[in-house]
C-alpha positions, -999 to +999 in steps of 0.1 A: +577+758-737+538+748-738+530+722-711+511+696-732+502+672-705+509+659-675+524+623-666+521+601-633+544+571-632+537+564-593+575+567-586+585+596-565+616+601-580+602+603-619+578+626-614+594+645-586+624+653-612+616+642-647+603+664-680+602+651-715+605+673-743+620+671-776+655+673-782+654+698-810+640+721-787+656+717-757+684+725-776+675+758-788+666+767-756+699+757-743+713+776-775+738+743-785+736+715-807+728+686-783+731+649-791+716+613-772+737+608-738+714+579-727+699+550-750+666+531-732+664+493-747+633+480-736+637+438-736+614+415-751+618+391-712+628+413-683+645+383-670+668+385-703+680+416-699+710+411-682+718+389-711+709+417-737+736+442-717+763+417-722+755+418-764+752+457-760+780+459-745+800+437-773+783+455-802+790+490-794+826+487-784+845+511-761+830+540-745+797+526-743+785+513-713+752+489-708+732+488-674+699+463-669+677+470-642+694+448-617+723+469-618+709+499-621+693+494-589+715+473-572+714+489-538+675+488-537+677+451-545+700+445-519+681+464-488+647+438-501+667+412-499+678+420-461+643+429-456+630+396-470+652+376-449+641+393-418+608+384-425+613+351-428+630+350-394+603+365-377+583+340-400+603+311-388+599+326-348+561+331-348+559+299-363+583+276-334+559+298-314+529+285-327+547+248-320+552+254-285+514+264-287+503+234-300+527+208-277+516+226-247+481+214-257+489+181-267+506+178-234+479+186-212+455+166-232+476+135-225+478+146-185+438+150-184+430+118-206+453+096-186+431+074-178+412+074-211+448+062-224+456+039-193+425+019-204+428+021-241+462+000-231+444-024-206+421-030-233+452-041-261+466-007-282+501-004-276+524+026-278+524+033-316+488+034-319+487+056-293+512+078-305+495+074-335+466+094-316+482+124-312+503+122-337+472+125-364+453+157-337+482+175-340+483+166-377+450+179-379+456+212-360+486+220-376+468+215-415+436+237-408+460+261-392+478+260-420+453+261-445+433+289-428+470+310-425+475+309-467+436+318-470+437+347-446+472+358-459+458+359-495+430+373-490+451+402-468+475+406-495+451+413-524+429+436-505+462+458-495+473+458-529+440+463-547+434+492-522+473+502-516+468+498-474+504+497-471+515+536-481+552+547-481+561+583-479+561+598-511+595+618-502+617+589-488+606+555-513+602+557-547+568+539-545+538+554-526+524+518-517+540+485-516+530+461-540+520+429-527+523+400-553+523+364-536+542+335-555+529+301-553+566+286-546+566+312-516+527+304-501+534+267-510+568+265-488+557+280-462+526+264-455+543+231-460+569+247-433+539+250-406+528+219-414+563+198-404+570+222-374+533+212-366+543+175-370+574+177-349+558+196-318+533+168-315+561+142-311+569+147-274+534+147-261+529+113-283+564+098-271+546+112-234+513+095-239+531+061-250+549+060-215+517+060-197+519+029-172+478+018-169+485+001-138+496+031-118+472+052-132+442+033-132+451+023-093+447+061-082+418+066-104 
């Protein structure tokens, strides 16, 4: 047969292994009559297409079978989603990190402005305001920490995809680059995650500066 062109999909597996050619002539060369084993029906909505197999299914009766792309790659789906929840774990533990980061230094801003808060009591604020304090800093630190995370991790993600950083061996994945395709539900959530975990790590060094008796401080100041 004469080679008319050549194809690249960017999955491994297609163009590893795939030809097309008409069936007419494939089946002279294989000297039979061959007919149509496999159907493609391409969906209007991708997210419909389970929805589409059911009716295929109904309309053409026994010894037919229907397959979306879910199913048809079920155990790919299934090692992403295991992937995508250890990422978030590690997520979730680089973030309690970055807590502990932030009460630490909370903390030993309340031990070196002891006396800065001893007299801010002497002078009449009482233990919300001052919690109040460190409350908002940490606040603070944890929203421009935040917001600079999501701008960095943008940016990160559409340089690798534009310029396919992240390459996969061609032999082992189907793809030779991961796609990297952010969702707002998925940025939004987990900035809004730093941002609480920032607010609750500032708690004990607030409840700490609260407890701060100006009397005993101020007397071995």
């Amino acid at each position: 047969m004469r080679v008319a062109g050549l194809f690249r999909s960017g999955l491994y597996d297609y163009d590893s292994a795939w030809t097309y050619a008409p069936l007419a002539e494939v089946g002279q060369m294989a000297g039979s009559t061959l007919s149509s084993t496999v159907v493609s029906v391409e969906a209007r909505d991708m997210e419909e297409s389970a929805v589409l197999a059911r009716r295929l299914r109904g309309e053409l009766g026994a010894g037919w079978d229907a397959l979306d792309w879910r199913e048809a790659n079920r155990p790919l789906f299934a090692a992403l989603a295991l992937e995508r929840r250890t990422v978030g774990l590690i997520i979730m533990l680089v973030t309690v990190v970055a807590a502990l980061n932030i009460t630490t230094t909370l903390a030993l801003v309340v031990v070196e402005r002891r006396a800065d808060i001893a007299v801010l009591s002497t002078l009449g604020a009482r233990a919300p305001s001052l919690t109040l304090v460190f409350v908002i800093e940490g606040a603070i630190v944890g929203a421009v920490g935040a917001l600079a995370g999501v701008a960095t991790g943008l940016a990160a993600c559409f340089v690798a995809d534009r310029y396919g950083l992240v390459r996969l061996p061609a032999g082992v994945y189907s793809l030779s680059a991961v796609p990297l395709h952010p969702h707002a539900s998925d940025v939004l959530l987990a900035a809004l995650a730093a941002f609480a975990v920032s607010l609750l790590a500032t708690l004990y060094p607030a409840w700490q500066a609260a407890r701060v008796r100006p009397a005993e401080v101020l007397r071995h100041e």
